[in-house]
C-alpha positions as a Markdown table, in Angstrom:
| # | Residue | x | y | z |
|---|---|---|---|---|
| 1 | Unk | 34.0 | -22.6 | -9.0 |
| 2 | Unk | 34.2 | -19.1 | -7.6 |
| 3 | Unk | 37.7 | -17.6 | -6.6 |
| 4 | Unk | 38.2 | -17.3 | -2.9 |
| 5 | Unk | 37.8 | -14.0 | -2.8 |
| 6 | Unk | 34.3 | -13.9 | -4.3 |
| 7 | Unk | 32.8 | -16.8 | -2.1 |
| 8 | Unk | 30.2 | -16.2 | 0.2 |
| 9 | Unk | 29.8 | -16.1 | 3.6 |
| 10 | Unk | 27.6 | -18.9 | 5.0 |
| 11 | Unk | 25.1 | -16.3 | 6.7 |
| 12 | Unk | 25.1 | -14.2 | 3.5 |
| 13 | Unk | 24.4 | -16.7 | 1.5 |
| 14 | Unk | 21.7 | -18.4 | 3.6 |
| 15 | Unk | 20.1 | -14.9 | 3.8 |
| 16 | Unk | 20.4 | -14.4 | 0.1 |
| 17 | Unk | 20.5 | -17.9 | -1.6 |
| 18 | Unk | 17.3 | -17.4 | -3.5 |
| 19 | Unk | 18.4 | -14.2 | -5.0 |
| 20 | Unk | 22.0 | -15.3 | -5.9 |
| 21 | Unk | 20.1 | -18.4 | -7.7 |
| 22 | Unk | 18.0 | -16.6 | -9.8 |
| 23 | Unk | 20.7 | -14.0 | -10.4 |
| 24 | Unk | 22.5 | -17.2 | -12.5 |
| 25 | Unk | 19.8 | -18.4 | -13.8 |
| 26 | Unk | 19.3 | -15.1 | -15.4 |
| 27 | Unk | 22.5 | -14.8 | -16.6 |
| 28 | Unk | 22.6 | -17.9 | -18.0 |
| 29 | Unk | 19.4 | -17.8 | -19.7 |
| 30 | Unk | 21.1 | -14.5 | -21.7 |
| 31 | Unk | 24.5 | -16.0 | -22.4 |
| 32 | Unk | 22.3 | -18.9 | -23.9 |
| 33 | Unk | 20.6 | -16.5 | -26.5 |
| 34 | Unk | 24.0 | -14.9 | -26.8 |
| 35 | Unk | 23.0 | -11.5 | -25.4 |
| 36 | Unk | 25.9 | -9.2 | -24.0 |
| 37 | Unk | 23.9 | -5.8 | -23.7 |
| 38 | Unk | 20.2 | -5.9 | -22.7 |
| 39 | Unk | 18.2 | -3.6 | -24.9 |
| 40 | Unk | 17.2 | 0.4 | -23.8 |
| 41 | Unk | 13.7 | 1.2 | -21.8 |
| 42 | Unk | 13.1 | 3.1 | -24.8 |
| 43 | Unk | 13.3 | 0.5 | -27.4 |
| 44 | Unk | 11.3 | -1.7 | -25.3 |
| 45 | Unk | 8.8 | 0.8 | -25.0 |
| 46 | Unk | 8.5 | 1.4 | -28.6 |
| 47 | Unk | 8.2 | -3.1 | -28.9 |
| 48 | Unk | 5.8 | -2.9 | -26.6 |
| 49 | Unk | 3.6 | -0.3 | -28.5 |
| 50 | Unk | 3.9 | -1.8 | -32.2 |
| 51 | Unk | 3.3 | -5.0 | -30.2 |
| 52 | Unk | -0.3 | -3.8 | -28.9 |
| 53 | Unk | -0.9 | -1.8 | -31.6 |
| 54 | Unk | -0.8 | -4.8 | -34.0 |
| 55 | Unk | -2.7 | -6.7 | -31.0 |
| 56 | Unk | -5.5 | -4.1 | -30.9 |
| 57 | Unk | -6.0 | -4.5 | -35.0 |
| 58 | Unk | -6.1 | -8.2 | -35.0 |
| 59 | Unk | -8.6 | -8.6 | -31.8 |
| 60 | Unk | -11.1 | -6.3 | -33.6 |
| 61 | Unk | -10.7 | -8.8 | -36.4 |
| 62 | Unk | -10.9 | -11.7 | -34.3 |
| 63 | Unk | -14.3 | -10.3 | -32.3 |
| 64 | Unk | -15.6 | -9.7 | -36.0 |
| 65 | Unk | -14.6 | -13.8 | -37.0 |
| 66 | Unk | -16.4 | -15.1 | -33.5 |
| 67 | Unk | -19.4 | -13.1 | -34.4 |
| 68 | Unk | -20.2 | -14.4 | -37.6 |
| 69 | Unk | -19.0 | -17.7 | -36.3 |
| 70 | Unk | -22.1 | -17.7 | -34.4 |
| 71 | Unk | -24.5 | -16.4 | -36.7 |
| 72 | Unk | -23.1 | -19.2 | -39.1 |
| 73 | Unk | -24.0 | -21.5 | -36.3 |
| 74 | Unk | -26.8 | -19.9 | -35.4 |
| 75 | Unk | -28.1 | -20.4 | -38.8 |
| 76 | Unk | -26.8 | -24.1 | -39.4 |
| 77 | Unk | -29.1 | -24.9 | -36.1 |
| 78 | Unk | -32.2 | -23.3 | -37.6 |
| 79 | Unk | -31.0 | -25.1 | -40.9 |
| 80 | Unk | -30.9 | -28.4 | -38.8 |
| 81 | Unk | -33.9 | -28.2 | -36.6 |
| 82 | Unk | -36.1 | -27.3 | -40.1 |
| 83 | Unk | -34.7 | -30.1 | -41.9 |
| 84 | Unk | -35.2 | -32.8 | -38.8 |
| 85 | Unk | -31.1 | -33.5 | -38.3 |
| 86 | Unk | -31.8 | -32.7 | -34.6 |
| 87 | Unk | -33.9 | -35.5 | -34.2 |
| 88 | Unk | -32.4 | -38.1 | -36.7 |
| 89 | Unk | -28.9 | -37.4 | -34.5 |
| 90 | Unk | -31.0 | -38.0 | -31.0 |
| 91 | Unk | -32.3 | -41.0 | -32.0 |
| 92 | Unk | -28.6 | -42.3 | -32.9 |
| 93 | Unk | -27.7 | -41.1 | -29.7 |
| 94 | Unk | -30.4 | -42.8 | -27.8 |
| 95 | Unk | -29.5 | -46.3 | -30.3 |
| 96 | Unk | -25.4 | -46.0 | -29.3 |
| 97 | Unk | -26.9 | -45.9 | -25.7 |
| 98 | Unk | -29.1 | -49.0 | -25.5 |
| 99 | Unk | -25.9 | -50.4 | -27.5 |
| 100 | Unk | -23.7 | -50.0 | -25.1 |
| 101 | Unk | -26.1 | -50.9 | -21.5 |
């Protein structure tokens, strides 16, 4: 508990109860991780943009993945549709149906 001298004062702590809460919460969070200095704007900064840049590099990679994803698809549906899969699958479809009515 707090020492008498750094309680608060019912209205100030009505008006800022929310504040003081989070405030702890905070605190505790970065005693739990063992932090005792929070890091510079600077060094954040310079996170932030190794962070993106390395985001940047492995989106492009990902957009190039998703594309030939679909053209993979694209061409396992033409692949499908030539070799009559399409229809061989509806016709199990339509068989599970009656199955289950």
């Amino acid at each position: 508990m707090l020492p008498q001298s750094a309680q608060y004062t019912k209205k100030f702590l009505a008006e800022h109860e929310a504040d003081i809460l989070l405030h702890k919460a905070a605190k505790q969070a970065f005693d739990d991780l063992g932090i005792k200095k929070l890091p510079t704007v600077k060094s954040l900064q310079a996170e932030y943009a190794t962070l993106l840049e390395g985001k940047k590099k492995d989106y492009a990679e990902y957009r190039r993945s998703r594309e030939e994803m679909r053209e993979l698809l694209a061409a396992k549906a033409n692949v499908d549709r030539l070799m009559g899969y399409g229809e061989e699958r509806q016709n199990d479809r339509e068989k599970e149906q009656g199955q289950d009515r």
